[in-house]
C-alpha positions in Angstrom: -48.0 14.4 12.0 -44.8 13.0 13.8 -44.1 10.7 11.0 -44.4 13.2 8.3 -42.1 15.4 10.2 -39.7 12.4 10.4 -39.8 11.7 6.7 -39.4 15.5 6.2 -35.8 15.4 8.2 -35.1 12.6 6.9 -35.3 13.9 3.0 -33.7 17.2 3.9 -30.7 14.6 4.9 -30.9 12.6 1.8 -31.2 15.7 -0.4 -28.4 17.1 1.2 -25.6 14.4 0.9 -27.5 14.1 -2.9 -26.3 17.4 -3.9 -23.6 17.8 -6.5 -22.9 21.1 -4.4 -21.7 19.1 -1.8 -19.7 16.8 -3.9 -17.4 19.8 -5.2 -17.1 21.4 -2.1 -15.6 18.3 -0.6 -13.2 17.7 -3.5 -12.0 21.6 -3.2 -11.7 20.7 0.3 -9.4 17.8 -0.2 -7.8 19.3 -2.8 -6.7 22.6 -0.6 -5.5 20.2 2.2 -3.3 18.2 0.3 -1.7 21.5 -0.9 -1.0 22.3 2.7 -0.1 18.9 3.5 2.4 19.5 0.7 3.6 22.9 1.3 3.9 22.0 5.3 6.2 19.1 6.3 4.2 16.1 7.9 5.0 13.9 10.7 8.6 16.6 11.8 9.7 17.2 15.4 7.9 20.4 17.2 10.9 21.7 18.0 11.3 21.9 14.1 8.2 23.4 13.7 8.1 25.8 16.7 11.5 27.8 15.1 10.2 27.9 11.3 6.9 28.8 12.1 7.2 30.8 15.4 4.4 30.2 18.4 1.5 32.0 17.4 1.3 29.8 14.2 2.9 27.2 15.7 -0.3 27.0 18.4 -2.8 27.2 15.5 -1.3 24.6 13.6 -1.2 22.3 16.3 -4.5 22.8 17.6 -6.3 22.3 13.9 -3.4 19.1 13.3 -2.0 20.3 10.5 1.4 18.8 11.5 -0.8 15.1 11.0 -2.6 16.3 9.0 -4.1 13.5 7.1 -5.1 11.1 10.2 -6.4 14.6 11.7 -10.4 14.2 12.7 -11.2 16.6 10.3 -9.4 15.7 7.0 -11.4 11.8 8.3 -14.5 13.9 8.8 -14.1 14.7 4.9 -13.3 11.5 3.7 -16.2 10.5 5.6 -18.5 13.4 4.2 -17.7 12.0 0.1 -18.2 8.2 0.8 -21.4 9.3 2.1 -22.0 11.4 -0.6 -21.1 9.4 -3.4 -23.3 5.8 -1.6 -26.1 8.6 -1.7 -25.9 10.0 -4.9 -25.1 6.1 -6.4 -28.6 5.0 -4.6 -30.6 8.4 -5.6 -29.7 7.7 -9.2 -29.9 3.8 -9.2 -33.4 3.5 -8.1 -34.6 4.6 -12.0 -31.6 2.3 -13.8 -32.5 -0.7 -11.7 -36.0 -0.9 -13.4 -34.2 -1.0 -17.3 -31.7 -3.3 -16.1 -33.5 -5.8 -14.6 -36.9 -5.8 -16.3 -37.7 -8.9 -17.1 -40.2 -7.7 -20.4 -38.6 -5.0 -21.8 -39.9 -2.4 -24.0 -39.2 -1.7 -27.7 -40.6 1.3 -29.9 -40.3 0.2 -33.7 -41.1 3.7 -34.3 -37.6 4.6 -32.2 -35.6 2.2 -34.7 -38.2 3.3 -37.6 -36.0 7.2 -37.3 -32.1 5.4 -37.6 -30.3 6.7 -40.2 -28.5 3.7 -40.2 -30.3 1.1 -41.7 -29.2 -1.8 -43.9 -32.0 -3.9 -45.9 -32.2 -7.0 -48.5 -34.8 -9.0 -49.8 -35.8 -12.7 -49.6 -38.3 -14.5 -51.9 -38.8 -17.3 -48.8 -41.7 -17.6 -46.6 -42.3 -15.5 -43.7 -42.5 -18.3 -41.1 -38.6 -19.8 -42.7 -37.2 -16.4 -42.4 -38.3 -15.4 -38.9 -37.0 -18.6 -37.9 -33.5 -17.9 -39.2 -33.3 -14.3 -38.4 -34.2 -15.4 -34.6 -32.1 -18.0 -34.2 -28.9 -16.1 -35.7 -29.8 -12.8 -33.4 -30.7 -15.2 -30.3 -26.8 -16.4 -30.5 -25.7 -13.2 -30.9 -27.7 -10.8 -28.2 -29.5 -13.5 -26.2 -32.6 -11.9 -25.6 -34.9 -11.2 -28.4 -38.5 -11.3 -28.8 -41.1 -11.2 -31.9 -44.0 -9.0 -31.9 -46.1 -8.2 -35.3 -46.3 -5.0 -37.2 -49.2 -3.9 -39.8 -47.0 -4.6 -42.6 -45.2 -7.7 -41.7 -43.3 -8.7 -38.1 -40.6 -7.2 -36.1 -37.9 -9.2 -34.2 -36.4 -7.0 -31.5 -33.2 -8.2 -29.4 -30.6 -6.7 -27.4 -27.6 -7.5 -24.4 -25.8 -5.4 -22.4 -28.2 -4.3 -20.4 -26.0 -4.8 -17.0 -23.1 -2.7 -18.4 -25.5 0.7 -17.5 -23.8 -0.4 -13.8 -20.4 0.1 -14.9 -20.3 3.7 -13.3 -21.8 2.4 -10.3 -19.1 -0.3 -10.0 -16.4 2.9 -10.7 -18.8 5.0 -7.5 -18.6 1.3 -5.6 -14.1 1.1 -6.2 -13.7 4.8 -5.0 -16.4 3.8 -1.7 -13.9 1.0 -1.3 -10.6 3.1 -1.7 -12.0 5.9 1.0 -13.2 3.2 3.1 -9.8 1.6 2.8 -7.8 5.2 3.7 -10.0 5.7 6.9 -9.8 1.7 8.2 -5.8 2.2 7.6 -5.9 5.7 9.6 -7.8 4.9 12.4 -6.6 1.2 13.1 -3.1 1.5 11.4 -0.2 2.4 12.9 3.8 2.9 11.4 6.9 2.3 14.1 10.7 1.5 14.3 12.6 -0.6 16.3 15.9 -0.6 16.9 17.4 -4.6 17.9 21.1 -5.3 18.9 22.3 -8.5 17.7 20.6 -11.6 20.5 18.0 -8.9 21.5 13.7 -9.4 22.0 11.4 -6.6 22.0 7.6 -6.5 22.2 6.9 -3.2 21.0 8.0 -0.6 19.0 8.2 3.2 19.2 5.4 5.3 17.4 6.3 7.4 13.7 7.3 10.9 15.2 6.2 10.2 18.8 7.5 9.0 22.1 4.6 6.3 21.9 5.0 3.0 22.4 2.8 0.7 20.6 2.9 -3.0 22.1 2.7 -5.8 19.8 1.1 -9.8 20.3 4.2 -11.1 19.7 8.4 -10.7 20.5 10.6 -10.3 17.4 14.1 -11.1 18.3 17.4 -10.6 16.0 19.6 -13.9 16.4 22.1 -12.5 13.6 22.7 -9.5 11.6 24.8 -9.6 8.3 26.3 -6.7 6.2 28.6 -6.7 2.6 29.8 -3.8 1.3 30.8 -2.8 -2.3 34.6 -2.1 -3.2 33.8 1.6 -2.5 32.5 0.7 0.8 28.9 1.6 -0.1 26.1 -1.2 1.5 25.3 -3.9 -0.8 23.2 -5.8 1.2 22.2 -5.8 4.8 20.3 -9.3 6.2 18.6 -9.9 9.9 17.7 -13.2 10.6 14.5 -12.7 13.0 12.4 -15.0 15.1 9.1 -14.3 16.1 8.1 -15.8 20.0 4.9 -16.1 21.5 4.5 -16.9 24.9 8.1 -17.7 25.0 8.1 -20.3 22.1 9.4 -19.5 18.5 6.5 -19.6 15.9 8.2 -18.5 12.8 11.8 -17.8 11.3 12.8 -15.9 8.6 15.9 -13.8 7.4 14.8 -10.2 5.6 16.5 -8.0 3.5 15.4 -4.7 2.3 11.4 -4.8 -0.2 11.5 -8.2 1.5 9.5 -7.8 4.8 8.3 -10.5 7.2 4.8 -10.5 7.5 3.3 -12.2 10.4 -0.2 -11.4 12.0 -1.4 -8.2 9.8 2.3 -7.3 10.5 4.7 -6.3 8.1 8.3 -6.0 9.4 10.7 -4.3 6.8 14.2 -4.1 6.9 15.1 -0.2 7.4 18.5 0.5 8.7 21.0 -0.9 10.3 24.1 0.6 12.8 26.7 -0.1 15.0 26.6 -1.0 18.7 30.1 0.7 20.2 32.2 -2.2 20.5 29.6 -4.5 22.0 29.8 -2.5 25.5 26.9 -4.4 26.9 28.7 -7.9 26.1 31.7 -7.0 28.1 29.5 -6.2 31.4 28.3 -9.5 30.6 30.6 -12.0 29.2 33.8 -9.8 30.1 36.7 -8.5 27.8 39.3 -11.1 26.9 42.7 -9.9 27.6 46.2 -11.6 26.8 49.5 -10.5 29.5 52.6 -11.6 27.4 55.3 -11.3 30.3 58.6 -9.3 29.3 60.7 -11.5 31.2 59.6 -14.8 30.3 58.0 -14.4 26.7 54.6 -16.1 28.5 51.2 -15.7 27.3 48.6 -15.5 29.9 45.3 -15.3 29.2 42.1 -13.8 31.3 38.9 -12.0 31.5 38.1 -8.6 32.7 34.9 -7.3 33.8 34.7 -3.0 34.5 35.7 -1.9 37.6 36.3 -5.6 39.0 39.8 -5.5 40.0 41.8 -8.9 38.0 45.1 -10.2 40.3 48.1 -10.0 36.9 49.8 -13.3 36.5 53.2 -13.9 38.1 52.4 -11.7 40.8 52.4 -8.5 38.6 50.1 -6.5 40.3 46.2 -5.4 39.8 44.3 -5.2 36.8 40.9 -2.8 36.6 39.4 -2.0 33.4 37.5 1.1 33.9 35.6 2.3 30.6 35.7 2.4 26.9 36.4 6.1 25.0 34.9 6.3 22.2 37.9 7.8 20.5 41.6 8.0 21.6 44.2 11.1 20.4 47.3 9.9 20.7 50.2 12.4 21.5 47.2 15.1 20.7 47.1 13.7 17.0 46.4 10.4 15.5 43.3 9.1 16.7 43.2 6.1 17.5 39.6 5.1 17.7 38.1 3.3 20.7 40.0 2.2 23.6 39.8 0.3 26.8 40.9 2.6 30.1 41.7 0.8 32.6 44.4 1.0 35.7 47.4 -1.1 36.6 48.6 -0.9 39.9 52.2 -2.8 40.6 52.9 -4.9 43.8 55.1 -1.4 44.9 51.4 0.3 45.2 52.2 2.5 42.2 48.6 3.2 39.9 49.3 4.2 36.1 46.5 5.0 33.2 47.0 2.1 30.6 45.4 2.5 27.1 44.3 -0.7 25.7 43.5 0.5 21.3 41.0 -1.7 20.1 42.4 -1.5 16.6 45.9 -1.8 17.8 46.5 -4.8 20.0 50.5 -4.2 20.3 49.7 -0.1 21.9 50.8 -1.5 25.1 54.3 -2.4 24.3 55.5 1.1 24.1 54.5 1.7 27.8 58.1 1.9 29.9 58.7 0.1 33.3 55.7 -2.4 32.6 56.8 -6.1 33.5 53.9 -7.0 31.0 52.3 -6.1 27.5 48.4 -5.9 27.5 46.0 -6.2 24.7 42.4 -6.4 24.5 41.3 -9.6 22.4 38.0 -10.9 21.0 36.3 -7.9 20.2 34.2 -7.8 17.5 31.8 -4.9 16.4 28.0 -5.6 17.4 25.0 -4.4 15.1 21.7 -3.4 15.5 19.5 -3.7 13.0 16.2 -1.1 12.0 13.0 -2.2 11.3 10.1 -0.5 10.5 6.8 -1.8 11.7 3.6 -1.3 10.0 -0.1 -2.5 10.0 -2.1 -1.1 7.8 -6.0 -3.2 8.3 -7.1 -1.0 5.1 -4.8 -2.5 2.4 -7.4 -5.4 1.5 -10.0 -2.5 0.6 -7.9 -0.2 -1.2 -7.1 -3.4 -3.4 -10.4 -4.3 -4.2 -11.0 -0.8 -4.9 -8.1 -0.7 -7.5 -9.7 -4.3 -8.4 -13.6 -2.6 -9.7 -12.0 0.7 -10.4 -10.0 -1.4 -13.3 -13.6 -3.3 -14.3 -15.7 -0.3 -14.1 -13.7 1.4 -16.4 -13.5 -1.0 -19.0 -17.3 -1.6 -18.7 -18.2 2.1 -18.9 -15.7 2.5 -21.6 -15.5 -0.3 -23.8 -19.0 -2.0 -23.0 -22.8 -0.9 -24.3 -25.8 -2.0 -23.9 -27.3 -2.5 -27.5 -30.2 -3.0 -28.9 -31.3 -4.4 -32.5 -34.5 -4.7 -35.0 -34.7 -6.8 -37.8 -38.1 -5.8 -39.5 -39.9 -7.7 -41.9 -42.1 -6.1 -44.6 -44.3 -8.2 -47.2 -44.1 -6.4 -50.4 -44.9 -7.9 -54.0 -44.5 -11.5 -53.1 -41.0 -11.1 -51.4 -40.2 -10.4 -47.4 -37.8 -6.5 -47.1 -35.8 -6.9 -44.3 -34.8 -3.7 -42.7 -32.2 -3.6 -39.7 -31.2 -1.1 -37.3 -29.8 -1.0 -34.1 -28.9 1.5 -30.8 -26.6 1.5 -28.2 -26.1 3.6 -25.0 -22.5 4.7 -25.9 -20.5 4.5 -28.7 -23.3 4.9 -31.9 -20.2 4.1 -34.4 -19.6 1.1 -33.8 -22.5 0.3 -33.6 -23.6 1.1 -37.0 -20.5 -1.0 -37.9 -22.3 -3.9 -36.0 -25.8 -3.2 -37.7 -23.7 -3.3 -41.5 -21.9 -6.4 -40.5 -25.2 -8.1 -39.2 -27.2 -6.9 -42.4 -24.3 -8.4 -44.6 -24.3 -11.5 -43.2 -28.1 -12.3 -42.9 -27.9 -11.2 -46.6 -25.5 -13.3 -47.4 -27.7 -16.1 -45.9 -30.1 -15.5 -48.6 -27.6 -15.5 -51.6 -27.5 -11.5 -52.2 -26.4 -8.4 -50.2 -27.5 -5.9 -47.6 -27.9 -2.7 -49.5 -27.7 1.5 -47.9 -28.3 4.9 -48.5 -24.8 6.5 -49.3 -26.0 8.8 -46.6 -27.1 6.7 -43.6 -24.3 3.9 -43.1 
């Protein structure tokens, strides 16, 4: 009793994810989520969404993840629901093709080739035995199989190939299991980040798509060098990071990427994405320092030093104190011209008098128009830093989805330009000479099939010095 109940479940289940009902309502399903994955913007800020939507939709959006829509548990949960269907519907159907595919004895009806309207015949005066012999040897090169079984009137040689290609939609069913596999392997244990590296920088992880997640890689990616040219119009021509990966503190691999030319390391693809400026390289001069030149007034000498913020520098010759305080990012001279970014700093004269000095990074000779100074100051050896954008990707489900697009290609052109054909030659002893009759069938594509069956006839006719001959209104 418990077992028969068990099977009972268990065919309710297979019926179920057999049904052609539950095929289209999974498609319409799909189908009305990507419209609202394209109506609705994927992967924005909340804020973003909160003001065009307002809270109440906002709220039910959110909760059924329409924002993510498509690595959402139930747009997976559908994706899951037609792979299932389709490997059960594939193996519901199969069970009755397996048995005509590979049946070792297969089973021919003259009376089935008897009712072709299509059927070529010629006579030959030779014996029976000569002519079988030919006939089976010409068909066995062209179909393979074939096989000889007598009639009342005479003997019938049967042949046929193409048996396997009935499997072509199955291999089509077996590329789109491959592709939805591929979608939810790349959801699930995928992931899409950007990185932002200045210039001599490592990280070991990268920030999350839309998301203040970090996702921590095996390995560091450091930028030793970044490299930008720029048409005449001052448009990007090309932008270049030359980027080491380290493991475990050693360097494992080198390369230098530009943009559709990723490094790829690991099941890792790294892709040149963007690229910006670092504000004059603020971080090197709490480092290294900012190089500075004092050209006394007096004596025309060139001094050179290094000043780090808010460490106070002794001037040369006595000339006071020297504290560079911060860098503006942009300087309005007189209230008008900007001049772009500028050191602050403070000079304070051996009297004990402080003044504001503005050191223009663009304009190293500012300083000379500053009265009562005993020196001229200007900032040397800066040189714009860059970071460069990369975007991060792993996608594990890339490998399926290609095989997919692999059998999809080969189902196809087996379903479509592929049959499975079968072919009688039948022999009939009639005043002293041997009327071969030959006809053929095929699973798609009848046309050219009858083509095949005239060319056959013409050529086995041919063989015995005449010609295959037809009803005007069969071939």
């Amino acid at each position: 009793m418990k077992k028969s109940e068990s099977r009972s479940v268990f065919d309710d289940i297979w019926v179920f994810f057999a049904s052609v009902r539950l095929t289209v309502f999974v498609l319409i399903s799909l189908a009305a989520a990507s419209v609202i994955g394209t109506l609705i913007p994927q992967n924005e800020s909340h804020e973003l969404y909160f003001r065009k939507y307002g809270e109440l939709f906002y709220r039910i959006f959110h909760a059924l993840d329409i924002f993510d829509m498509y690595h959402s548990w139930w747009f997976r949960f559908l994706i899951l629901m037609l792979t299932a269907n389709i490997i059960v519907c594939s193996l519901d159907r199969l069970s009755t093709l397996w048995k005509v595919v590979f049946d070792k004895e297969p089973s021919f009806r003259l009376s089935s080739f008897q009712k072709q309207t299509c059927r070529p015949e010629f006579s030959s005066s030779r014996t029976a035995e000569d002519l079988k012999k030919d006939i089976e040897l010409y068909l066995k090169k062209r179909f393979g199989y074939t096989r000889t079984e007598k009639t009342d009137r005479g003997w019938a040689l049967f042949a046929e190939k193409g048996r396997w290609t009935r499997l072509g939609v199955y291999i089509v069913h077996f590329s789109v299991v491959f592709l939805l596999a591929g979608s939810l392997i790349g959801s699930i244990f995928g992931f899409e980040g950007f990185v932002n590296i200045p210039e001599g920088d490592t990280v070991g992880s990268v920030r999350l798509r839309n998301s203040d997640q970090m996702q921590p890689l095996d390995f560091e990616i450091r930028c030793d060098d970044f490299h930008v040219s720029f048409y005449e119009t001052g448009a990007p021509k090309e932008f270049r990071s030359s980027l080491v990966i380290m493991e475990k503190g050693e360097e494992v691999l080198r390369k230098d990427i530009i943009v559709n030319d990723p490094l790829r390391y690991k099941g890792i693809n790294i892709f040149q994405s963007s690229y910006g400026k670092i504000p004059m390289n603020t971080r090197s001069v709490e480092k290294e320092g900012l190089s500075l030149s004092f050209t006394s007034k007096a004596s025309g000498m060139v001094y050179q030093r290094k000043a780090f913020p808010g460490k106070p520098l002794e001037m040369p010759e006595g000339g006071g104190t020297f504290v560079l305080k911060e860098l503006l990012p942009s300087y309005p001279f007189m209230g008008q011209r900007d001049l772009g970014e500028t050191f602050l700093a403070a000079v304070t004269s051996p009297d004990g008098e402080t003044a504001e000095v503005h050191l223009p990074i663009r304009f190293s000779r500012f300083d000379k128009m500053r009265q009562g100074s005993s020196f001229v100051i200007a900032a040397e050896g800066m040189s714009e830093g860059y970071y460069t954008g990369l975007q991060v990707t792993r996608d594990p489900g890339v490998l399926p989805v290609y095989a997919g697009f692999i059998f999809i290609i080969i189902g196809c052109y087996i379903t479509f330009f592929m049959s499975h054909q079968r072919l009688c030659a039948e022999v009939i002893r009639m005043d002293g000479k041997n009327r071969v009759l030959i006809s053929g069938s095929a699973n798609k594509n009848p046309i050219a099939m009858e083509n095949t069956v005239r060319k056959i006839s013409q050529e086995l006719a041919g063989q015995e010095g005449g010609e295959a001959v037809w009803a005007e209104d069969s071939c």
